[in-house]
N, C-alpha and C positions, 0 to 999 in steps of 0.2 A: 504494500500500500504506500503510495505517495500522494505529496503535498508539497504547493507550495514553503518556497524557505518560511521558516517561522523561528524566531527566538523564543527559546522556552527557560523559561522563571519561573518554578513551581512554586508554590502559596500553598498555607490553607484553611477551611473553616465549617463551621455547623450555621445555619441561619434561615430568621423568619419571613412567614408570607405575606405581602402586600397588599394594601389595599383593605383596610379591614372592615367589615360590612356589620348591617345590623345583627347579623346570626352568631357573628363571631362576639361578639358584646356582651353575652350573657354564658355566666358560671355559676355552677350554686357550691362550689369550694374558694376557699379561700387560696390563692397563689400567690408563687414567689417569683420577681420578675429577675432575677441572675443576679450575676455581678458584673453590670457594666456601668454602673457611675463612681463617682467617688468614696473611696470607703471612708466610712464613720469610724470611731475611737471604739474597740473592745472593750467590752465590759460583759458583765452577765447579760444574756439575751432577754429582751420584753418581748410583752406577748399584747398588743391590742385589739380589741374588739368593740363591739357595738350595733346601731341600727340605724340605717336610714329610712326615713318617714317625710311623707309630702308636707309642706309648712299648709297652717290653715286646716286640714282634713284629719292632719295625723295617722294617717293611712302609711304602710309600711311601702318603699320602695324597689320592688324584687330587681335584682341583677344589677344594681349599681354598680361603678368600681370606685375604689377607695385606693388611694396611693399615696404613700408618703415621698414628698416631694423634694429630688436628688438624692436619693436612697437607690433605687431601687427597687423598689420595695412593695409591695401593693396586695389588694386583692377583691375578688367581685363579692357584691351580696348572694345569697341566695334566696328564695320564692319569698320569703317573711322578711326581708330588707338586713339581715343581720351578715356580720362580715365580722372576720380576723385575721390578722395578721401575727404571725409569731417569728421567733428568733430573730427581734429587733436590737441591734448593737444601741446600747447606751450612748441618750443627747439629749438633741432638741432638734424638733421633727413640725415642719407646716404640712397639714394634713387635708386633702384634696376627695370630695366624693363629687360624684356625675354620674349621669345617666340619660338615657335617653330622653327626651322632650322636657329636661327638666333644668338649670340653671347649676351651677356651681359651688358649692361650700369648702371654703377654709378654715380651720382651726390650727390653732398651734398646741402641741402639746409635749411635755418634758417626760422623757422616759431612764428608768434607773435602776434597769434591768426585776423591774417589779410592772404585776400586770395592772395595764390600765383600761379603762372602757370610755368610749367618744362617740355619741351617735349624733347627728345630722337633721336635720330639714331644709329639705330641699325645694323650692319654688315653680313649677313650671315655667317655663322660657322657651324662647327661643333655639335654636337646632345647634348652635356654633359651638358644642361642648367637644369633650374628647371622645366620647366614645362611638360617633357616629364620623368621626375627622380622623382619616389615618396620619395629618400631620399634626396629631394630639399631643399637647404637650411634654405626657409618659412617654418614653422609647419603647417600651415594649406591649403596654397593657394585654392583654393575653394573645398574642401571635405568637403566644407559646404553648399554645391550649389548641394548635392549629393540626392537620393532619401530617407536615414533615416534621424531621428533628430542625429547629429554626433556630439563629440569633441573628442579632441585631450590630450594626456597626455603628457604634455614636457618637455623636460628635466631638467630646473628649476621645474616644478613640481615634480620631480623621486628626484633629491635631498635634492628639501627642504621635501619632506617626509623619507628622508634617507631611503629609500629603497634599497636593493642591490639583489633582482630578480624582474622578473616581476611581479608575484603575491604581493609582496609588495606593486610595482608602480600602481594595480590598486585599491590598498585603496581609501575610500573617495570619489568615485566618483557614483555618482545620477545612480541610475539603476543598478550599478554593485555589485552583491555579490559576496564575496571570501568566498568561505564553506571550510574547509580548513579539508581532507576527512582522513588525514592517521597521526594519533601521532609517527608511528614509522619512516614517511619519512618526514612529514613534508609538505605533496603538499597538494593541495588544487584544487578545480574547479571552475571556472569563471563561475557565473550566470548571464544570461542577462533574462530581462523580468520574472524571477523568474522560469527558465526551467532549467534545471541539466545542471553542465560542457559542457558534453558531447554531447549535442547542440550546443556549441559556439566554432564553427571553428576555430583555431590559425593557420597565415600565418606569417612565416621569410619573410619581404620582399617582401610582395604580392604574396608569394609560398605556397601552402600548404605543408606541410611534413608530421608528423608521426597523424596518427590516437589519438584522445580520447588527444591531447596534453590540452585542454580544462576543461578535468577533473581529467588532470593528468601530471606534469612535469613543469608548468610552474615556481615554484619555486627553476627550476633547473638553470633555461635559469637566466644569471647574465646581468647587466643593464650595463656593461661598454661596449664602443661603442652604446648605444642605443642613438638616437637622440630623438625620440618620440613613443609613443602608441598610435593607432588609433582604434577605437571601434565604428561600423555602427551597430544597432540592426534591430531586426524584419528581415522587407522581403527587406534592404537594402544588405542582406548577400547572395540575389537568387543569384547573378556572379560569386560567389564564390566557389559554390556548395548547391546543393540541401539540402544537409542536416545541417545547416546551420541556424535552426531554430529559436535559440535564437539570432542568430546575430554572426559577426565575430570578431575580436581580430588581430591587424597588428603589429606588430614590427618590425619599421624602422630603421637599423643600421643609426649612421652617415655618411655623406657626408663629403669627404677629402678637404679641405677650403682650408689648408698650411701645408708645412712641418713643423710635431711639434710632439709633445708627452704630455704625464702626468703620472703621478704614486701618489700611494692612500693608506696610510695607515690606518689603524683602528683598535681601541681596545676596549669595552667593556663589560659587565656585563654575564652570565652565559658562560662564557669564549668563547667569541666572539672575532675571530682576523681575519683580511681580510686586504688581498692586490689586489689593479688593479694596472694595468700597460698599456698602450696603445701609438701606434707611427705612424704617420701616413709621407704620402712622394709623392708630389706633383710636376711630372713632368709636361716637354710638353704635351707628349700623353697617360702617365698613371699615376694612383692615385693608391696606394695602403694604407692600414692600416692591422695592428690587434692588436689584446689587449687577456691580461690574466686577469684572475679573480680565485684567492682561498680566500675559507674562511673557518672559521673552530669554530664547536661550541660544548661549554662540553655537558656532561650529565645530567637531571636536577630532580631531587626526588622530587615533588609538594605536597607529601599528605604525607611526613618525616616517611616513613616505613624503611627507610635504603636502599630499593631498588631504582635505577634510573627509573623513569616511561617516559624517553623521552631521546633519545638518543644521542650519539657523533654525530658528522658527520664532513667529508671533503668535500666540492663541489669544483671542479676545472670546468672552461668554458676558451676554447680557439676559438679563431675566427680569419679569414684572410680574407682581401678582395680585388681584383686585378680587377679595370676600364682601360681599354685601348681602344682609342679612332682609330681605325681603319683607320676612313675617315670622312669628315667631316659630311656625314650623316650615321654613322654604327658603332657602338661600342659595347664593350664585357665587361661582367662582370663575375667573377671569384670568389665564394667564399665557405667556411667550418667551416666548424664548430663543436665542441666536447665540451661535458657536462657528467662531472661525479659525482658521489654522493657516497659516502660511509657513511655505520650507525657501529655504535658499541654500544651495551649496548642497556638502554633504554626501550620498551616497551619487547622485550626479555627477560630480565631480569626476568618479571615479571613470565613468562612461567614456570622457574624450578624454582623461587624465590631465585634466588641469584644475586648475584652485579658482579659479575667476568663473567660469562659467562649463557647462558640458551638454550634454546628448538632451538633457533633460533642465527646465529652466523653470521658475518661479509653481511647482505645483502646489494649490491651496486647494482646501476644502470650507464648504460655507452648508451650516445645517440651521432652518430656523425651522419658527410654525407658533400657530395658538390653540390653546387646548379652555374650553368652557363642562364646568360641571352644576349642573340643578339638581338638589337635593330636595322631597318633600321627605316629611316624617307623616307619613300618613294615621299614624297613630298609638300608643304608648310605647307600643313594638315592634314597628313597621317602618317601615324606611325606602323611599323609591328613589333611584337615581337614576339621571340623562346625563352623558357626556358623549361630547366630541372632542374630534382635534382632527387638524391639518398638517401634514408636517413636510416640508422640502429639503433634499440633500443635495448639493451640487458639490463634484469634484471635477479641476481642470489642470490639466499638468501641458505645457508647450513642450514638443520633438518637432523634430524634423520639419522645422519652420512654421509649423501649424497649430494649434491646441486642440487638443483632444478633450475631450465636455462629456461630461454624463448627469443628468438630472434625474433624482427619482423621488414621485410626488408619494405620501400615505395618508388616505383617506380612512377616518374609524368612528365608529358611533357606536356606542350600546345603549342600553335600555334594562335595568336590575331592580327587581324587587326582593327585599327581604324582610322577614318579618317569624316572629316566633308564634308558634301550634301549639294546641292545648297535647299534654303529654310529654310537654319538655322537649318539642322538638320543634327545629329550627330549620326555613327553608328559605332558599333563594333559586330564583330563576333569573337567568341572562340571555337575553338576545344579542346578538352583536353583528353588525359588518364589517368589511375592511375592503379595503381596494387599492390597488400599487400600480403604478403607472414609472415606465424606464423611457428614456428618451434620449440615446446618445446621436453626436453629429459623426459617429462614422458610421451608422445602421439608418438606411432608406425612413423607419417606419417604426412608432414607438411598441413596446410589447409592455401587454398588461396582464394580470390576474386577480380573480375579489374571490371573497369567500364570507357565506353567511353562517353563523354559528350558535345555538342554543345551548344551554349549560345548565343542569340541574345538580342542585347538593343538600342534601335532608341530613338531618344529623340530628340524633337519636341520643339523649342525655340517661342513663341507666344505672343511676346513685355512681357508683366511681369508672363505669365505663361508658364511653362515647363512642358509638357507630356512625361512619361516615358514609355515604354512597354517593357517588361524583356519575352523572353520564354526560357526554357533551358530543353534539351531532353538528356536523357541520356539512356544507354542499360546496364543494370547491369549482372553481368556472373550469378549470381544467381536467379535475379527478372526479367527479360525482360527490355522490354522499358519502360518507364516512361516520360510522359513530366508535365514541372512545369513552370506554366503560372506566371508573375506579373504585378503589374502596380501602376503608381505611377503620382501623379500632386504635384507640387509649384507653387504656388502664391505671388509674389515677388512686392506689390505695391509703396513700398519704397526700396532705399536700406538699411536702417534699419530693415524694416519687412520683416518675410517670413513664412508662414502659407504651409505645408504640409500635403498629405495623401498619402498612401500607403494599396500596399494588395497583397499578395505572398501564395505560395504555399510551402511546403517541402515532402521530401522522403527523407530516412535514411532506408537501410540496416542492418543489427544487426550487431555488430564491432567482429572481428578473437577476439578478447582477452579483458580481464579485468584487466588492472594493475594492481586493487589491493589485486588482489586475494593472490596472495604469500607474495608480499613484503611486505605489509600493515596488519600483524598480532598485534592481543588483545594478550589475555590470554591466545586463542590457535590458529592454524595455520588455515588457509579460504581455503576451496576447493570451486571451481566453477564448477558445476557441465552443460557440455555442454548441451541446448536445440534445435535439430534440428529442428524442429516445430514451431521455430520463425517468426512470420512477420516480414515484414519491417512495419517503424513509417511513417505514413504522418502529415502533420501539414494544417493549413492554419494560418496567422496572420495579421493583419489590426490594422494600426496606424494612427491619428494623432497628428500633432505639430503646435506650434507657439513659433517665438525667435522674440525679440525686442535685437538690438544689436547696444549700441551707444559707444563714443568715452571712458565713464567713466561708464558705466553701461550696464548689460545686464540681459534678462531673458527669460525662457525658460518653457514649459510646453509642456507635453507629454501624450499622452493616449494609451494605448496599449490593447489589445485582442488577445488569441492564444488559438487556441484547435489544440490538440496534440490526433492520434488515433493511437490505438494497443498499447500505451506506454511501451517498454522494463523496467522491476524492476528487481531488485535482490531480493529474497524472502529466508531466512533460511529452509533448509524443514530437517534436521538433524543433529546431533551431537552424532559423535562418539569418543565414552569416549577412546576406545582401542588406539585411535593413536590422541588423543588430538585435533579433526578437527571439526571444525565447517564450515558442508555444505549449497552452495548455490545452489538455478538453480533461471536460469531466464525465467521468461515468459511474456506476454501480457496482460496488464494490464486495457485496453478498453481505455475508453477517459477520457483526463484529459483538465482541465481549467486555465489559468492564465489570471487575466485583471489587470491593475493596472492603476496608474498615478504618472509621473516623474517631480521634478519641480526642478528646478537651478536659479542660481541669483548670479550675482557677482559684486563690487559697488568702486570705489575709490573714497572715501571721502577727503580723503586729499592726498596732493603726496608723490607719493611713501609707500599707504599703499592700501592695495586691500583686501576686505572681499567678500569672497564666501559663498555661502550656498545650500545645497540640499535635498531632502526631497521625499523619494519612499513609497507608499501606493499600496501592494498588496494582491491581494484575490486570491489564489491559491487553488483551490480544485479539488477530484474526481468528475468528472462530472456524472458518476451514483451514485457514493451511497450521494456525497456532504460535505463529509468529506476533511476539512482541509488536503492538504499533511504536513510532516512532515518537520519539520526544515528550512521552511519559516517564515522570520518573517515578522509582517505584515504591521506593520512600524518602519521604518526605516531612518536616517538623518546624513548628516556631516556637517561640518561646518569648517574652514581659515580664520584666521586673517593673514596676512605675510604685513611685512614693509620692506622696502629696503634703507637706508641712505647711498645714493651714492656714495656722494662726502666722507665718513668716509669709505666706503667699509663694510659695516655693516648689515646684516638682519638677522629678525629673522620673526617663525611665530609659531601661536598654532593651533592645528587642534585637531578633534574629529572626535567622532561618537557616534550617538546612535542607538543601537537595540532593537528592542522591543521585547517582549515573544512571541516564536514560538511554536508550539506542537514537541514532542519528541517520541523519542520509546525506549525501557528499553528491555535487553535479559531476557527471563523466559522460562526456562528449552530450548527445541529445537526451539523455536520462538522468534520474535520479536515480543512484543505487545506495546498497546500505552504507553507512557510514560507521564512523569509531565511536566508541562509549563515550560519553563524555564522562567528566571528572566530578566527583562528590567535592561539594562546595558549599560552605558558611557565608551567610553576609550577615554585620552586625549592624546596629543604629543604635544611634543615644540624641537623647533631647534633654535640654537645661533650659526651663522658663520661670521668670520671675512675676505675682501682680500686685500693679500697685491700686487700690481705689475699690469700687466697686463690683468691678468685675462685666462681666456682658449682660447681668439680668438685672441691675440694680447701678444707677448712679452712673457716673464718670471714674472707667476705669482704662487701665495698661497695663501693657504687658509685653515684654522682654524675651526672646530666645533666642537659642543657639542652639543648632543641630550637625552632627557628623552622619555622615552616611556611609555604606560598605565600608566600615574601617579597617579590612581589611584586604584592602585596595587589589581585589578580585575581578579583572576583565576576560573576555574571549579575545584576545587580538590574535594570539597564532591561529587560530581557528581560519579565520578568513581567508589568510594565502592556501589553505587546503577546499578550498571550495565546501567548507558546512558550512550551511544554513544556522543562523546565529541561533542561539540555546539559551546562552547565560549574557551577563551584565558588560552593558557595553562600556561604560562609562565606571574609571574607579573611584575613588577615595574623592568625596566632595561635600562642601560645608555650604551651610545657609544662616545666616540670621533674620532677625525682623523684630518691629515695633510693631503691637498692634493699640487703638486705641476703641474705647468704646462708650455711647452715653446714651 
């Protein structure tokens, strides 16, 4: 099996589903939401509980959720409005209950390692709570009560890894590989379950938008306004869409808290300079925000020929987002978005061999589009949504005196009801369209494909077990009807424990285009050469899990299995010397294999210091001939130490990774053939940040770091004069600082 070159940087991680709906809102145990914020001071654990009740009726409010607030920490009511929470580290705690069609209550309350009781009344209101907002406040609230093993990436996560797109922000984490496919652009593809990009769905927002964003662009999309990344694998990804196979990928803009802003500057090492900016504005009945993000990075020569083997670039990301609250059950969201990329230099260079200009000249890429969501709450437990969006991708690279253009438009609309059944069971229905439109200026005539899709999920509440059953039908313009069964049980006999399994279906269509056909040139230019005679992919995959998840510890293990049939590859079948192009086509590649197992663990030993760790073990192979795929590797591990010295305004933390040696493939003459092992390899990071003031949620504040990166100045340069396709880290040993302020 072959593939375009691709640089592989294995990652990894466990993580939750997007988009969270009325069904998902209601728990009648109490849950622990992990450990992904700040840890609190060790003391003996509390235990709080109590009741939420409508203000005025006194009427008990069933299924609220209650969280304590930067903890944490939380958990839903059950039918009689009562809730607890247990093994709370000793403090001081602002305490947060919501629910559906109803307003908001804050309490503060002091705990000292002794149990206390808090109940609530709650107001009817207005819809703009959290539990009907997947960019709610909480980072998690139960998208861990969902059908995959899920977590969450949050935005203390995103900067103490100084990340500044999302492919950065999913470093590190258990299950996730970042292959990082193109030296001249810089992108990369999110692996889940050890299946290409291009299985792993990316939704803004709970929306899907531009095709292949999975295996291509996510290094565009910048992290300012992002609240959190959510990541559901396997066959938690069936609601999303069929094809879907590795699992989905959510990015959750912020939620507008108060009127405020922040601005970010940043300077380090192979001329790396970036600024954000963001403002947001908090009315009676509307919330708006948006933010900018440029950055900008030199050219860099890794193997000192004189030539640049890695290019300039500008990325700009502009974002706006307008909530207006209608009525107290009906509100409107409003948003855009724009991402550009420009390259100069760099792997071009390399084409005519010279540093000033080459074969290939100014290729950029420009993605925008607007996305609208209508929400009504149709009633105490009901919930109906409308969304659209639009979305445009253009990439144009100049050759051969000409530019070469490719446009491709996404059209999407649904239409979701959800709402809770007497019996404790919970249903949604989804309609959806979609429709893709390709349009280059070297093909006569544009080629399109739409597909309409229905999606049923009933979920069955059974004292500590929940039954899932997923079916989703869809009619493709090209392939007929299709339907895709799943199903899924948790076992919930503590609220610390929860032991899952799962088992799903997929279909995938063959995708209008291959981004990296043009933009993403070596030595000479990629033609993709179109296959009409494409199947579509089917998948099946079956997981499962167990999480232990206490106030100061948690752990996690995972098992996965996926067979993947007809698998689309890209295959070299030519190379013409006359116009410097090295051809692909793609075809059908029979079945392939992936099983693995995912292990996590995360511990505060003392306060205010929290160590993680994670550890993926996969066997990926052709399942006829049993050959190793290529540029998996087959273990793989990270690891965070982060301390946080409160009362000084002070954290820091180190993180890693290690990969282990994957099979490769080297070019020889018009083929791709196997290639050498590559080599087990560590990269380290550490972060030093200081704040002064406020902080980002409160007042006028700042904030100070300093970051090293690969500290152990780990590149592929010999690699290149052997003709592999790049694996590991192009760039070595490289420092950033920044000022950020906030008010």
């Amino acid at each position: 099996m072959t593939r375009i070159a691709c640089d592989r940087v294995p990652v990894l991680a466990f993580i939750p589903a997007p988009f969270t709906t009325a069904q998902q809102l209601v728990e009648t145990e109490a849950f622990l939401l992990g450990l992904i914020a700040e840890p609190a001071g060790m003391a003996r654990a509390g235990r709080l509980t109590g009741r939420v009740f409508e203000a005025g009726t006194g009427n008990p409010v069933p299924w609220a959720n209650v969280v304590l607030e930067g903890s944490g920490l939380g958990a839903a009511a059950d039918s009689a409005g009562r809730y607890a929470v247990t093994d709370i580290p000793a403090g001081e705690y602002e305490v947060t209950a919501s629910a559906v069609g109803y307003g908001t209550e804050t309490s503060r309350v002091s705990l000292r390692g002794q149990p206390a009781v808090l109940d609530f009344r709650l107001r009817p209101a207005r819809i703009d709570v959290a539990p009907i907002d997947a960019r709610a406040e909480a980072p998690v609230r139960n998208l861990g009560d969902r059908v995959a093993p899920t977590r969450v990436v949050t935005r203390r996560d995103i900067e103490e890894r100084g990340a500044d797109n999302i492919q950065d922000a999913l470093r590190a984490e258990p299950g996730v590989t970042i292959a990082a496919c193109c030296p001249v652009s810089g992108s990369g593809e999110i692996q889940l379950q050890g299946l290409d990009g291009k299985y792993t769905t990316v939704l803004l927002d709970g929306m899907p938008g531009l095709a292949d964003l999975g295996s291509y662009g996510l290094a565009h999309v910048p992290v300012t306004g992002v609240e959190r990344v959510e990541i559901a694998t396997g066959a938690g990804g069936l609601t999303y869409g069929g094809e879907a196979f590795g699992g989905v990928v959510n990015v959750v803009p912020s939620a507008v808290r108060r009127t405020g802003g922040m601005g970010q500057l940043e300077a380090g090492s192979f001329g790396n300079q970036r600024v954000q900016a963001g403002v947001d504005a908090k009315l009676d009945r509307l919330d708006a925000s948006a933010t900018l993000s440029r950055r900008q990075t030199g050219a860099s020569d890794i193997d000192g020929d004189g030539v640049s083997d890695f290019p300039a670039s500008t990325q700009t990301g502009v974002s706006a987002r307008l909530l207006a609250r209608l009525h107290e059950r009906l509100d409107l969201t409003l948003s855009g978005y724009s991402w550009t990329d420009e390259r100069r230099g760099g792997a071009m260079d390399r084409v005519a061999g010279r540093s000033d200009t080459g074969l290939l000249e100014n290729p950029n890429i420009a993605s925008w589009g607007p996305m609208a969501v209508l929400r009504w709450q149709a009633g105490a437990a009901s919930l109906l949504t409308g969304r659209g969006s639009w979305s445009g991708y253009r990439q144009r690279v100049f050759t051969q005196e000409r530019w070469l253009d490719a446009f491709e438009e996404v059209g999407y609309g649904d239409l979701q009801y959800a709402g809770q059944l007497p019996f404790n069971q919970r249903l949604s229905v989804t309609l959806s369209g979609r429709h893709e439109r390709l349009t280059e200026n070297t093909s006569p005539q544009a080629r399109t494909q739409s597909r309409l899709g229905l999606v049923a999920e009933d979920e069955l509440s059974l004292g500590p077990v929940t039954v899932i059953g997923t079916g989703r039908l869809e009619r493709f313009s090209r392939f007929g009807t299709r339907f895709m069964p799943g199903a899924a049980v948790m076992y919930a006999p503590t609220t610390h424990v929860r032991l899952r399994g799962s088992y799903g279906t997929g279909f995938r269509a063959p995708s209008l285009y291959s981004k990296l056909a043009q933009f993403c040139a070596g030595r000479e230019l990629v033609e993709l050469i179109q296959n009409p005679d494409l199947a579509p992919e089917r998948s099946r995959n079956a997981q499962l899990s167990a999480e232990l998840s206490r106030a100061d510890y948690s752990f996690s293990v995972g098992l996965f299995h996926n067979r993947l049939f007809d698998m689309v590859t890209d295959s070299m079948v030519g190379l013409d010397t006359a116009r410097n192009v090295r051809q692909y086509r793609q075809f059908n590649r029979g079945e392939v294999m992936t099983r693995g197992v995912n292990l996590g663990a995360a511990f505060r030993p003392l306060p205010g210091l929290l160590l993680r760790a994670g550890y993926s073990l996969l066997d990926a192979q052709d399942a006829e001939t049993g050959r190793a795929l290529p540029y998996r590797s087959r273990h793989a591990a990270s690891w965070t130490a982060g301390y946080n010295l409160a009362r000084l305004g002070l954290s820091a933390s180190l993180s890693g990774e290690f990969v282990g040696g994957m099979p490769t493939q080297r070019r020889h003459g018009e083929h791709l053939v196997e290639g050498p092992m590559s080599p087990n390899h560590a990269l380290w990071h550490a972060r030093l940040a200081k704040r002064w003031g406020g902080g980002p949620d409160a007042g006028v504040g700042y904030e100070a770091f300093v970051s090293a990166n690969n500290l152990t100045d780990f590149v592929q340069d010999e690699w290149i004069a052997q003709e592999v396709p790049l694996w590991g880290p192009t760039r070595g040993r490289w420092f950033l600082a920044g000022l950020k302020l906030s008010f």
